[in-house]
C-alpha positions in Angstrom: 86.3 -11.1 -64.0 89.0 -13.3 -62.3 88.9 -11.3 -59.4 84.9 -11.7 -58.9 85.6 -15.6 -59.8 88.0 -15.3 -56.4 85.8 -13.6 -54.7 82.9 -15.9 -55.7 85.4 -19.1 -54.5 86.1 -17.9 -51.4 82.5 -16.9 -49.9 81.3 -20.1 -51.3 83.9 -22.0 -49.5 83.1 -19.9 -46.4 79.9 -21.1 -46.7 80.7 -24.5 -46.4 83.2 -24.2 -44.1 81.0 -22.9 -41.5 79.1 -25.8 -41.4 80.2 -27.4 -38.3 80.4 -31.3 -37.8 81.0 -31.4 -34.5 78.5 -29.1 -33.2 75.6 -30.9 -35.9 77.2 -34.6 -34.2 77.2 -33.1 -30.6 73.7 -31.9 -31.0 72.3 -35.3 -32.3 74.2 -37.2 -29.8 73.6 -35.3 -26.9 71.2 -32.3 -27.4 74.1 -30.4 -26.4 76.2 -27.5 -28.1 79.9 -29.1 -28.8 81.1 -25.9 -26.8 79.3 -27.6 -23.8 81.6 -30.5 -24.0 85.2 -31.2 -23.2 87.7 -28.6 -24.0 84.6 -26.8 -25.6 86.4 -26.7 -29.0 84.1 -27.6 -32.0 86.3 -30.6 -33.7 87.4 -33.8 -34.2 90.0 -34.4 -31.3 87.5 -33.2 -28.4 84.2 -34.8 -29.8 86.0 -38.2 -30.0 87.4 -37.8 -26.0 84.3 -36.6 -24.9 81.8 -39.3 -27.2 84.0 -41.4 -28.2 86.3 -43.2 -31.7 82.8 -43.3 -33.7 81.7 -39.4 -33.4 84.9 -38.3 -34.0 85.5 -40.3 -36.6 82.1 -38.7 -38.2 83.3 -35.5 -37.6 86.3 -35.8 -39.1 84.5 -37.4 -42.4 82.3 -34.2 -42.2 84.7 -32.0 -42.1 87.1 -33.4 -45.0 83.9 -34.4 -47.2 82.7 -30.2 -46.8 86.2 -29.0 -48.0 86.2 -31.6 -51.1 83.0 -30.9 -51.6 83.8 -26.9 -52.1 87.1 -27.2 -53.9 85.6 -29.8 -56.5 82.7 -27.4 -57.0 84.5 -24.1 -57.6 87.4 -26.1 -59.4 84.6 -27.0 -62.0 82.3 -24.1 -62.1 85.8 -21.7 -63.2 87.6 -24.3 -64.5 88.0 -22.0 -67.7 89.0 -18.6 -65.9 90.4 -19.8 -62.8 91.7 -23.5 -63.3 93.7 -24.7 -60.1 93.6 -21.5 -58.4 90.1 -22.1 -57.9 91.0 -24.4 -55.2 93.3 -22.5 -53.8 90.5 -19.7 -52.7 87.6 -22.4 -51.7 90.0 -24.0 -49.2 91.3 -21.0 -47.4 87.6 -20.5 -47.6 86.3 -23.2 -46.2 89.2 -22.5 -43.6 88.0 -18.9 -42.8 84.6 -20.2 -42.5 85.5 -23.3 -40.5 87.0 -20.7 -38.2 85.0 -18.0 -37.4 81.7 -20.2 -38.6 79.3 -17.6 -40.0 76.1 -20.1 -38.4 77.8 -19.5 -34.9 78.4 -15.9 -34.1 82.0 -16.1 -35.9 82.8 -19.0 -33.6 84.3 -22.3 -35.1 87.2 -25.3 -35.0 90.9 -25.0 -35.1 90.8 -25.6 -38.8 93.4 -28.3 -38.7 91.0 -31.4 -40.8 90.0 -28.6 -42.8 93.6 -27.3 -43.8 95.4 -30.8 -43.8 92.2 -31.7 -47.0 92.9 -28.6 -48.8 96.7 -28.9 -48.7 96.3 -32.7 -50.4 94.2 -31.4 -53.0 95.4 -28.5 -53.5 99.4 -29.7 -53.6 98.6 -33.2 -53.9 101.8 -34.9 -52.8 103.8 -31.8 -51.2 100.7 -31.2 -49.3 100.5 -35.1 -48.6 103.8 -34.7 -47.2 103.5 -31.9 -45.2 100.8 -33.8 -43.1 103.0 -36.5 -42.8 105.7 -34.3 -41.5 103.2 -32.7 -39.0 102.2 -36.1 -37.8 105.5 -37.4 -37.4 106.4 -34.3 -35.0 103.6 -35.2 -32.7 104.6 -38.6 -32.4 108.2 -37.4 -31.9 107.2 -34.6 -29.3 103.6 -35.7 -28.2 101.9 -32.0 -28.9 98.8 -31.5 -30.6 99.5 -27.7 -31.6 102.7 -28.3 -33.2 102.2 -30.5 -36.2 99.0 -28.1 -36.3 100.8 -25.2 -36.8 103.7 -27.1 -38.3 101.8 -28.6 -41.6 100.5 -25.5 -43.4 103.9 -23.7 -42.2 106.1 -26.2 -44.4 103.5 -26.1 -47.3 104.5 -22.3 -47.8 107.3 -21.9 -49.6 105.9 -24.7 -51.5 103.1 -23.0 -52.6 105.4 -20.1 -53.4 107.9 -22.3 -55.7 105.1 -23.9 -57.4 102.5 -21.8 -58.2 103.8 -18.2 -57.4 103.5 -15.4 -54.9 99.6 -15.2 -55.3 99.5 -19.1 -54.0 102.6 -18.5 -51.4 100.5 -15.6 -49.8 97.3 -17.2 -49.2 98.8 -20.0 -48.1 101.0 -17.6 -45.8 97.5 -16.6 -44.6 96.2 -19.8 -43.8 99.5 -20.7 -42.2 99.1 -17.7 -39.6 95.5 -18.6 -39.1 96.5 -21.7 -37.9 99.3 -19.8 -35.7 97.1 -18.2 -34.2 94.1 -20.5 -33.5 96.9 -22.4 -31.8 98.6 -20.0 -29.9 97.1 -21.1 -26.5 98.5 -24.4 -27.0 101.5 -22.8 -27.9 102.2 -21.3 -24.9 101.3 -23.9 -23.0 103.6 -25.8 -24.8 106.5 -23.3 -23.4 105.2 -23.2 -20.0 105.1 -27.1 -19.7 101.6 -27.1 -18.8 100.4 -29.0 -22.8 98.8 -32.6 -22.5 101.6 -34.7 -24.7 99.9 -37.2 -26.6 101.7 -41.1 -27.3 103.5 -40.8 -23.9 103.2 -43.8 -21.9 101.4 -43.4 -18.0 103.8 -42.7 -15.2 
């Protein structure tokens, strides 16, 4: 039965999670696809440098308000069987389905909104911290991709200490998921070719 409940949790957050913000406040704004716009990635950071601080703003909004939305759900419709894990499975569910968005042909985000809400309720202050930490390295360094892949990374063995190797491997999961919706950046990052944000103009 706890296994179905699981189950149950993650498709459900899929669900929601393919629901994509950006592409619904793209398409109201413009009568555009978000992949038409910018970098053509479906999120916060290229709807609010293609349509400005208020879209992406309302993007961002949509995207943490989808993954609450999920997690509080499940979290009370298992509450007896599953308790907390139930949150764990709705938010790498809402991840999955923020990524490879079931509404557009397994095309979606980079996840990061998504992840960085599930991490804060799911590890309230460790997960708190690890966006903090993540933030603080792009303002240190100036690149996008590496507090991305940097906040989910630090809440692993966190998740492992805490709740056990079930929680440590999902969140494993959702850490290489971000890895590798990032590795472009990545290696642009080596090559010295990545945009560095909080860098004053030559």
């Amino acid at each position: 039965m706890e296994i179905t409940l699981r189950i149950l949790c993650l498709a459900a957050g899929i669900l929601f999670g393919s629901f994509l913000t950006a592409e619904y406040v793209a398409r109201r704004l413009t009568g555009r696809t978000a992949r038409d716009l910018g970098s053509g990635n479906p999120g916060m950071a290229n709807i609010m440098a293609t349509l400005g601080k208020g879209p992406g703003f309302a993007v961002l909004a949509g995207d943490v308000a989808k993954t609450v939305l999920v997690c509080a759900l499940c979290r009370f419709a298992v509450a007896p069987q599953l308790g907390h894990t139930a949150l764990l499975y709705a938010g790498a569910g809402a991840i999955l389905g923020h990524n490879y968005s079931l509404f557009h042909k397994c095309c979606g985000g980079k996840g990061v909104a998504v992840t960085c809400t599930w991490l804060i309720l799911y590890l309230p202050v460790t997960g708190a911290l690890c966006c903090l930490a993540g933030g603080f390295a792009v303002l240190v360094w100036g690149y996008l991709p590496l507090g991305a892949v940097l906040i989910p990374a630090l809440a692993v063995p966190v998740a492992f200490v805490q709740y056990g190797a079930e929680s440590g491997i999902v969140t494993l999961l959702a850490a290489a998921m971000m890895l590798w919706r990032h590795r472009n950046g990545l290696r642009r990052i080596f090559s010295g070719e990545e945009k560095r944000f909080f860098r004053p103009k030559s």
